[in-house]
N, C-alpha and C positions, 0 to 999 in steps of 0.2 A: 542643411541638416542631412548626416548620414542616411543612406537606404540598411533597411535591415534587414541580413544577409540570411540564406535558409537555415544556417546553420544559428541563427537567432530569434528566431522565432516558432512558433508548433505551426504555422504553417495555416492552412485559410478557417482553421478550427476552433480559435480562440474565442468567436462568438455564442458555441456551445456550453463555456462557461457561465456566459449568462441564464444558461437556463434549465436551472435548479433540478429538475426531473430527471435531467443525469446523473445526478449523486442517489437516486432511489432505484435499487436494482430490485425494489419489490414492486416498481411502477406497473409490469404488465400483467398483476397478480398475485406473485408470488406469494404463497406461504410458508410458513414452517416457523422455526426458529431464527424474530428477526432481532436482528440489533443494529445497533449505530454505532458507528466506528469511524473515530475523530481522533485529531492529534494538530500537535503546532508546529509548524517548521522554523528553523534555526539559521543562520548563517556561524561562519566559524569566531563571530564576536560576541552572539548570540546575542545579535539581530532579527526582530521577525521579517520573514519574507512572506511581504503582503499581496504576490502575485503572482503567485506558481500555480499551477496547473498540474492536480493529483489524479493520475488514474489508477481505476484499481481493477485487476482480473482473478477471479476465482474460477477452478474449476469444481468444485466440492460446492454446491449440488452442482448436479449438470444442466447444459445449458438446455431451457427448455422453451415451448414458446412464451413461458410468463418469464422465465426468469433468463436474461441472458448474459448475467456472467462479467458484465465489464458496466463501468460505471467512470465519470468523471465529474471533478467538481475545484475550484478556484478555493485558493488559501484565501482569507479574509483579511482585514486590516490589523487586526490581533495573531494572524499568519495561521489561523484555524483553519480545518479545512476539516467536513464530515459526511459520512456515507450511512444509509439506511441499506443493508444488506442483510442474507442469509448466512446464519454462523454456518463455516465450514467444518467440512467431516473430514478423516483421514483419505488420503490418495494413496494409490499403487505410485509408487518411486519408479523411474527410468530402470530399464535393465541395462547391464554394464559393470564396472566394478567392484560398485558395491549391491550390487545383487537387485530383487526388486523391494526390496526394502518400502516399508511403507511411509507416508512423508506425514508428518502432525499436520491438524488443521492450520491453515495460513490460507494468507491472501498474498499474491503478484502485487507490487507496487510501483508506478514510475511518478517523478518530479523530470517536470520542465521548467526552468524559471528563468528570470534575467539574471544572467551572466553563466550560466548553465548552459555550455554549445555543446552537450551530450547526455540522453536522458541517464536520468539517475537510476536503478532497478532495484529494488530489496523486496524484502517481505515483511509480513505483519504474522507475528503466532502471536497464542491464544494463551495467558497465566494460567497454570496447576493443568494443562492438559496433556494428556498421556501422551509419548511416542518422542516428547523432544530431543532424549538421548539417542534415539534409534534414527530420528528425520537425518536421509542423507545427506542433505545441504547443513543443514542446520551443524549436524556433529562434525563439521569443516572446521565451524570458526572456534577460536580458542574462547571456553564458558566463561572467561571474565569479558566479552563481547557480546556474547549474544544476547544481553541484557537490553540491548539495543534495536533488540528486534521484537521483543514481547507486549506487548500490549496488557494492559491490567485494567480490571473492572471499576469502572468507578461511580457503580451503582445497578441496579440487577439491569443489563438489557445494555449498558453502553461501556463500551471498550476503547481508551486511550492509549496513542504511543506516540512521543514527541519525537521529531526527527531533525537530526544536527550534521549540516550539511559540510562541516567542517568541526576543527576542535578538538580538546579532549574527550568528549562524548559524543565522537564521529559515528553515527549509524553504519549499520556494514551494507554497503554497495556490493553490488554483482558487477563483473563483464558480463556482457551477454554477447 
């Protein structure tokens, strides 16, 4: 049986999937405005992918000592994967050339999965919230894509977005 190689696996961390208090980024207190934010992953047959490893980083609130901003959690056998988080607030955008422009609320996204030898990176916005025109990154991709990055209510307090890691409804990836 083959060894699997670093470039195949996340490496000596995959046991912290097992332990559900990392998908709650309200775990060391947090308050505010919380929600859950779940979604399904895809393959480009749209197949689920029952073993990916989702982490998520916001900066919007800031890191504090309750709350710190990064969170991970295992797609499930229906390729579910969900987060108990603080809704995020608009951010100052990078300075550079398009100015400091300020960025819509979103979350940092990566996937790691089998057959996946480089993590995936996108984001997560927020349905009907202000600034999507103006968010730097966001006014990149052509509007008949970014459909693929928004997340929609599916009932007061939890936010879905399904993610298609190939296909015609390929979610938009970053380089980073």
């Amino acid at each position: 049986m083959p060894i699997a190689t670093a470039s195949q696996t996340i490496g000596p961390y995959w046991h912290l999937l097992r332990d559900d208090t990392w998908s709650d980024l309200t775990r060391f207190g947090a308050t505010g405005d919380v929600i859950t934010l779940q979604g399904r992953i895809t393959d480009g047959a749209g197949n689920l992918i029952t073993d990916a490893c989702v982490e998520i980083w916001q900066s919007s609130p800031p890191v504090s000592d309750v709350f710190d901003g990064f969170g991970r959690a295992a797609s499930n056998a229906e390729g579910l994967f969900s987060f108990k988080t603080l809704r995020p607030e608009p951010v100052p955008g990078a300075s550079g050339p398009m100015g400091n422009t300020r960025q819509a609320p979103h979350i940092a996204l990566t996937i790691l999965a089998r057959g996946v030898t480089k993590a995936l990176w996108t984001r997560i916005y927020f349905q009907g919230d202000a600034g999507h025109d103006e968010d730097p990154v966001l006014s990149l991709i052509p509007p008949a894509r970014r459909n693929t990055l928004i997340a929609h209510q599916t009932k007061p307090g939890v936010w879905h977005l399904d993610i298609a890691l190939q296909g015609a409804s390929e979610t938009v990836f970053f380089e980073i």
